[in-house]
Backbone as a chain_set.jsonl record, in Angstrom:
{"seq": "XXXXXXXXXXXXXXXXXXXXXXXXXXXXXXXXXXXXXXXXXXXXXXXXXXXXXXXXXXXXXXXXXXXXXXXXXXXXXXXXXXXXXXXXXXXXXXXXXXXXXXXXX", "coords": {"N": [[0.835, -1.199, 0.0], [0.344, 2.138, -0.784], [1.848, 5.414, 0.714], [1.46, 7.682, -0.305], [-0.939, 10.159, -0.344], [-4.182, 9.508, -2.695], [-5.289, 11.222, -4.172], [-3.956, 13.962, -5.127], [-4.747, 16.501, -4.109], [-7.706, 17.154, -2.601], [-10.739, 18.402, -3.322], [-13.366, 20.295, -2.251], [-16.946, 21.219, -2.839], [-18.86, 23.006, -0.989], [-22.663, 22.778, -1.299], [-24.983, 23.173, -0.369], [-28.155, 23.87, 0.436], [-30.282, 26.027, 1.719], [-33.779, 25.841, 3.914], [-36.07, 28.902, 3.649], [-34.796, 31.012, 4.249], [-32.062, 31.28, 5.671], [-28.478, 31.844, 5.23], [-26.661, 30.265, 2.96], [-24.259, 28.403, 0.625], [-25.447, 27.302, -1.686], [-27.42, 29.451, -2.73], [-25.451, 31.207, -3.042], [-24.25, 30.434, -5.648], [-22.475, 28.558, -6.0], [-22.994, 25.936, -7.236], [-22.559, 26.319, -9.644], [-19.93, 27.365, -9.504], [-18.84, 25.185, -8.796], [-19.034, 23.664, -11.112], [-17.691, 24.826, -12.896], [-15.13, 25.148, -11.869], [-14.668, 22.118, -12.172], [-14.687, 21.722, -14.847], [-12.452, 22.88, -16.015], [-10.61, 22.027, -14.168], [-10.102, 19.307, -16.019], [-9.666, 20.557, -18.332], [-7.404, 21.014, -17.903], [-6.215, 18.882, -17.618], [-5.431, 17.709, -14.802], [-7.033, 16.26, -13.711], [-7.895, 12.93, -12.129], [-6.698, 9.883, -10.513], [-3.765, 10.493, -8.199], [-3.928, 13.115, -9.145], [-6.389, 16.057, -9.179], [-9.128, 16.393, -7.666], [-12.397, 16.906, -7.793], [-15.277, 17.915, -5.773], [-18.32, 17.507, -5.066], [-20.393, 18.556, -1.724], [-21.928, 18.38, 1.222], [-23.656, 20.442, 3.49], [-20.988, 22.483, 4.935], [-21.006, 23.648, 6.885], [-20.276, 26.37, 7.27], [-21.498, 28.58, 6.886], [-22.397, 31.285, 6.918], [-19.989, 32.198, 6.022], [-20.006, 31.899, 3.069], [-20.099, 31.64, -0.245], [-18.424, 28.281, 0.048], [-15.57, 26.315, -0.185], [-12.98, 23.881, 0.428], [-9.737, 22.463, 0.294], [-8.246, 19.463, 0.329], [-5.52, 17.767, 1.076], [-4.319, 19.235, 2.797], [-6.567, 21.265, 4.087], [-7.496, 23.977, 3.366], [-9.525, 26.362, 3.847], [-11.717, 28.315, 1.571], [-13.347, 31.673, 0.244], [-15.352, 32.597, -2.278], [-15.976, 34.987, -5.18], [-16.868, 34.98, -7.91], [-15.856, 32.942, -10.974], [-12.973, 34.132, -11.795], [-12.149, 33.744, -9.32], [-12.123, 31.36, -8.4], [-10.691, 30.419, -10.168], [-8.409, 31.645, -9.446], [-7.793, 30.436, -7.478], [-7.438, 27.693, -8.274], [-4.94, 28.033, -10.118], [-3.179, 29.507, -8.255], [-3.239, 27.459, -5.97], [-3.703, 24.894, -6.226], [-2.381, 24.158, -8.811], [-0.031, 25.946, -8.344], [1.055, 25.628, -5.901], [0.593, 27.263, -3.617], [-1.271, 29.267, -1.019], [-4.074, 31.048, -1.446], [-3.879, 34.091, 0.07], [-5.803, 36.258, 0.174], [-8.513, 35.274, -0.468], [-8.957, 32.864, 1.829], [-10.605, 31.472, 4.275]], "CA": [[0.0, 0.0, 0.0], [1.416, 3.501, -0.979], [1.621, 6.291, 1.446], [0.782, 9.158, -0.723], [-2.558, 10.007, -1.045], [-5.113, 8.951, -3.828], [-5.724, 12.698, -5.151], [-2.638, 15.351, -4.348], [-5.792, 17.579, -3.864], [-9.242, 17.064, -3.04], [-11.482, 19.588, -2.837], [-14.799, 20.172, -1.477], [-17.461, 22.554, -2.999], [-20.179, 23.213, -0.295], [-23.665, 23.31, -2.308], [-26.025, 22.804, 0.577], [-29.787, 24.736, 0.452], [-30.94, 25.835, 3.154], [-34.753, 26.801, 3.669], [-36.631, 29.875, 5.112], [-34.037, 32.409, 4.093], [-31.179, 31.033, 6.08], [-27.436, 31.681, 4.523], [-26.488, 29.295, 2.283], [-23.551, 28.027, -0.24], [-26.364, 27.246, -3.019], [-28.146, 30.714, -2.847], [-24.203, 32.303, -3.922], [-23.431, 30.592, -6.869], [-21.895, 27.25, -5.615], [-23.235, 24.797, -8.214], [-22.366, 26.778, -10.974], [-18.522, 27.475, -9.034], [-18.305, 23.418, -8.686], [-19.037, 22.772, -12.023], [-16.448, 25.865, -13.536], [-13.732, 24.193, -11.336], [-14.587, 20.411, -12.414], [-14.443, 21.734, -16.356], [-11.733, 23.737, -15.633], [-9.327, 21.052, -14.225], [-10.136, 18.504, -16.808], [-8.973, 21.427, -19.172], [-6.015, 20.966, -17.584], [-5.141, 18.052, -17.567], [-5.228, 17.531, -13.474], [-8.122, 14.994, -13.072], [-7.77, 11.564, -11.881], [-5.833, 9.858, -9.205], [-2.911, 11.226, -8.15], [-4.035, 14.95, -9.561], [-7.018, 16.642, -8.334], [-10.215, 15.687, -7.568], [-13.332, 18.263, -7.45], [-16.192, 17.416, -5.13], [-19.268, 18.359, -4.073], [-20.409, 18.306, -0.594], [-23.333, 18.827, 1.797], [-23.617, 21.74, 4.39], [-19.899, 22.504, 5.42], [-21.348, 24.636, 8.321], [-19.657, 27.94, 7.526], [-22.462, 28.95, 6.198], [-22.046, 32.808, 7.004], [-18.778, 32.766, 5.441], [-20.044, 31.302, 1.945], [-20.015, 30.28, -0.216], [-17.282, 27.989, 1.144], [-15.033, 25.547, -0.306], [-11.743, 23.456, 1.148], [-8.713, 21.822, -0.195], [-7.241, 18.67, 1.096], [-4.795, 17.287, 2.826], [-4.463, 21.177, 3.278], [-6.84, 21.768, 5.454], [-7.312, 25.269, 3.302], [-10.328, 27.474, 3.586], [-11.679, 29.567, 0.347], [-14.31, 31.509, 0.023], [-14.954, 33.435, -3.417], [-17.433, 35.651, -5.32], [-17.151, 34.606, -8.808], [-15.126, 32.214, -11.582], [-12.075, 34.313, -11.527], [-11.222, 33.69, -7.63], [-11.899, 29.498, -8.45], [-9.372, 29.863, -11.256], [-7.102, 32.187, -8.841], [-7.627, 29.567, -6.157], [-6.769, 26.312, -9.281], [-4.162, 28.419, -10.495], [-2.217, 29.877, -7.566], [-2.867, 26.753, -4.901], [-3.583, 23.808, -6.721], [-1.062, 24.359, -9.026], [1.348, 26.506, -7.683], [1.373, 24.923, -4.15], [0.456, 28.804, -3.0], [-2.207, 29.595, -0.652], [-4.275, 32.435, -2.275], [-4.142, 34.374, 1.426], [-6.751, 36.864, 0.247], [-9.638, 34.175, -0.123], [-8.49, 32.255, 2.66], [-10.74, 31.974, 5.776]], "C": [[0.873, 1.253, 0.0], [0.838, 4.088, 0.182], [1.199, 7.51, 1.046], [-0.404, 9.177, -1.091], [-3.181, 10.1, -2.384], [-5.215, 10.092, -4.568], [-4.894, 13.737, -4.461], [-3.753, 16.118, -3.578], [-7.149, 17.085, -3.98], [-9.81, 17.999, -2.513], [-12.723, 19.784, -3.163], [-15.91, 21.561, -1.516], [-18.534, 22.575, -1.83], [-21.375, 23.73, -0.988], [-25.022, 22.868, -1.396], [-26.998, 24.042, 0.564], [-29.779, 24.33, 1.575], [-32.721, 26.454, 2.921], [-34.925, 28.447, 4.681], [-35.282, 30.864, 5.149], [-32.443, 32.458, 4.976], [-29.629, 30.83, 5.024], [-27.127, 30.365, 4.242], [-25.825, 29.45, 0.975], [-24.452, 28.474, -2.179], [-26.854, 27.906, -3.591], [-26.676, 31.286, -3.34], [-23.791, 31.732, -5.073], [-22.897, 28.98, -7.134], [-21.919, 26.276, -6.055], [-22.525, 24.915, -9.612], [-20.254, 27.133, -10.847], [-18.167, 26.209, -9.548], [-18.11, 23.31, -9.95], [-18.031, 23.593, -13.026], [-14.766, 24.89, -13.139], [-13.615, 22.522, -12.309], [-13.95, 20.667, -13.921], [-12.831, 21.965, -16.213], [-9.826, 22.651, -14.969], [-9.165, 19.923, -14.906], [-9.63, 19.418, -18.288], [-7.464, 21.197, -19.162], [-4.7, 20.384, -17.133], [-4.748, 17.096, -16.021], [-5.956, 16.149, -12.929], [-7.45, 13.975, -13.297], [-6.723, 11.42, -10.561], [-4.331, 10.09, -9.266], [-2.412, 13.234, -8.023], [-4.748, 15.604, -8.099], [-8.196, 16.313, -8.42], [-11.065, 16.793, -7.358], [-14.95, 17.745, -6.944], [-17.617, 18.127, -5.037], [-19.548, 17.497, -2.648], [-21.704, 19.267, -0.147], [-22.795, 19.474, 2.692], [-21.76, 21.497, 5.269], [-19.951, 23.358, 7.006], [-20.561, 25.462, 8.852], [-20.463, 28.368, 7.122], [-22.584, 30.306, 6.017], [-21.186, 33.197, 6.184], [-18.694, 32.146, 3.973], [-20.579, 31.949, 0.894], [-18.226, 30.105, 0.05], [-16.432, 26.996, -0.473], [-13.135, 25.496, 0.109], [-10.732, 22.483, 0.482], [-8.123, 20.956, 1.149], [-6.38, 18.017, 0.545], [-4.564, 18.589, 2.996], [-5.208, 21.411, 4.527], [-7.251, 23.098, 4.845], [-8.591, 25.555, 3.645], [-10.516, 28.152, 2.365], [-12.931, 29.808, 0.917], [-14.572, 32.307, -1.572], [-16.478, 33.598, -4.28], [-17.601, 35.031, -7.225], [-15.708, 33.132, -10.188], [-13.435, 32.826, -11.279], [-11.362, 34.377, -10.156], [-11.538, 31.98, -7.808], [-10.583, 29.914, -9.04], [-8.218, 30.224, -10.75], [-6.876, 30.751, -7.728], [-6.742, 28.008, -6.824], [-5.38, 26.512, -9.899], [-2.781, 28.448, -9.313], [-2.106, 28.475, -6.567], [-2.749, 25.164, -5.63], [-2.522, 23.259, -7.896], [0.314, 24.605, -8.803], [1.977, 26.383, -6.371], [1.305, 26.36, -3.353], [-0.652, 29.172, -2.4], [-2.366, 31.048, -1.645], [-4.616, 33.234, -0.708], [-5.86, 35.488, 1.303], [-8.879, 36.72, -0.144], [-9.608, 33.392, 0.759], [-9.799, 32.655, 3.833], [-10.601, 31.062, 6.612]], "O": [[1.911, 1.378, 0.65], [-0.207, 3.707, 0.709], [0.662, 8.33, 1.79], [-0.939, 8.46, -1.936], [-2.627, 10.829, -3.206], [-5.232, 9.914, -5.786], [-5.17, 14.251, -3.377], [-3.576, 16.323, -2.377], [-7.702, 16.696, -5.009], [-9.535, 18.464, -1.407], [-13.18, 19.482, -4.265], [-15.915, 22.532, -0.759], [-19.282, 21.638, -2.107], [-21.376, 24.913, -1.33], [-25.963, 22.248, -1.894], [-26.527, 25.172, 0.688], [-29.55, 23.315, 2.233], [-33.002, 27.276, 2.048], [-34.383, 28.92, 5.68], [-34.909, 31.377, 6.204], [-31.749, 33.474, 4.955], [-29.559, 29.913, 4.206], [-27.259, 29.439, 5.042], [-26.284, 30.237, 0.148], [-24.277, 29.23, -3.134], [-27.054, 27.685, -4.785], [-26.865, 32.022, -4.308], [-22.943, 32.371, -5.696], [-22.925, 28.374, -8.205], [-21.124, 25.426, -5.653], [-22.098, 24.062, -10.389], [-19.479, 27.129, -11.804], [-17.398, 26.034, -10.494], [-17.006, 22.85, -10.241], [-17.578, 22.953, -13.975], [-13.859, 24.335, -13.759], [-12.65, 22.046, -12.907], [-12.946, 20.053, -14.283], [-12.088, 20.994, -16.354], [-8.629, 22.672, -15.256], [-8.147, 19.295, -14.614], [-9.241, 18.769, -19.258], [-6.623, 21.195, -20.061], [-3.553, 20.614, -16.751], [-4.026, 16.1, -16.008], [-5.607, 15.318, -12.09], [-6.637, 13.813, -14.206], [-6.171, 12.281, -9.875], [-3.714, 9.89, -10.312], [-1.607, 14.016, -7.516], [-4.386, 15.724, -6.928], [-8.448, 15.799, -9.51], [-10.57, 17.732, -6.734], [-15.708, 17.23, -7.765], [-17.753, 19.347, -4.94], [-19.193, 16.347, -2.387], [-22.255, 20.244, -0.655], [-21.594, 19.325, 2.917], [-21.458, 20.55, 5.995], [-19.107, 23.537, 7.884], [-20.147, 25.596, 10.004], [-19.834, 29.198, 6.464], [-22.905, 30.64, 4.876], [-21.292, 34.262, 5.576], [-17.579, 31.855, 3.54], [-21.473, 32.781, 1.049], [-17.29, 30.894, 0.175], [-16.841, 27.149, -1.624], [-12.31, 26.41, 0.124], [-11.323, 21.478, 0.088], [-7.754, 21.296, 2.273], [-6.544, 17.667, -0.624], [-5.048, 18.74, 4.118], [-4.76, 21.665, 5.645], [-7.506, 23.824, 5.806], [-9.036, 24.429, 3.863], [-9.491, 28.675, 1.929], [-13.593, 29.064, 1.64], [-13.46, 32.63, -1.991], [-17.52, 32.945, -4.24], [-18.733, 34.684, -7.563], [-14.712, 32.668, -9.634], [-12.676, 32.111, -10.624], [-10.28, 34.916, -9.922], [-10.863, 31.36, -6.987], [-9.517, 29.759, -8.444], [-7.151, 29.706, -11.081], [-5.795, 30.282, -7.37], [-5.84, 27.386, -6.263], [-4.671, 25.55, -10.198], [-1.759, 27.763, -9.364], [-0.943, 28.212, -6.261], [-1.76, 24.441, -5.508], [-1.972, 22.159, -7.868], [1.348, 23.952, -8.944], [3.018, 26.846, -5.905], [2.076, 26.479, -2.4], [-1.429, 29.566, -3.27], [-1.559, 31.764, -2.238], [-5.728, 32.943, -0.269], [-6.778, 35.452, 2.122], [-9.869, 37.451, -0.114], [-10.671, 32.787, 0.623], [-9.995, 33.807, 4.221], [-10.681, 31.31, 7.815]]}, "num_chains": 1, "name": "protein.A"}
């Protein structure tokens, strides 16, 4: 059994609805983020094991601070308002091994 993990990077869009007017991932954008990223690293060549992997995921319960999504084995934090802060986030971290500090929470 290897020791390095299955996907350098996996990462975790939060696309959880909430009702009754409560903040929520799904209400900013978050489906339409996930699925920019997913194209977006199959553009580039990244997908599959070893690369990067692009997820979705149910209520990450930052919900205030969203929409959310997290990079692992990182551990990072993003949060971001439109395509060009994914592609800064695919570009500068997932690529460039560089937190983007000013999406970071």
């Amino acid at each position: 059994m290897s020791d390095s993990p299955y996907y350098e990077h996996h990462v975790f869009f939060c696309l959880n609805q909430r009702e009754g007017g409560r903040p929520c991932c799904f209400d900013k954008g978050a489906t339409q983020a996930q699925e920019h990223a997913k194209q977006r690293i199959k553009e580039l060549g990244l997908s599959g094991q070893g690369k990067v992997r692009i997820n979705k995921a149910g209520c990450l319960d930052r919900c205030e601070e969203g929409p959310v999504l997290v990079v692992y084995p990182e551990g990072t934090w993003y949060t971001y308002v439109d395509n060009q802060d994914i592609d800064e986030i695919i570009d500068e971290h997932l690529v460039g091994g560089k937190v983007v500090e000013r999406l970071k929470i």
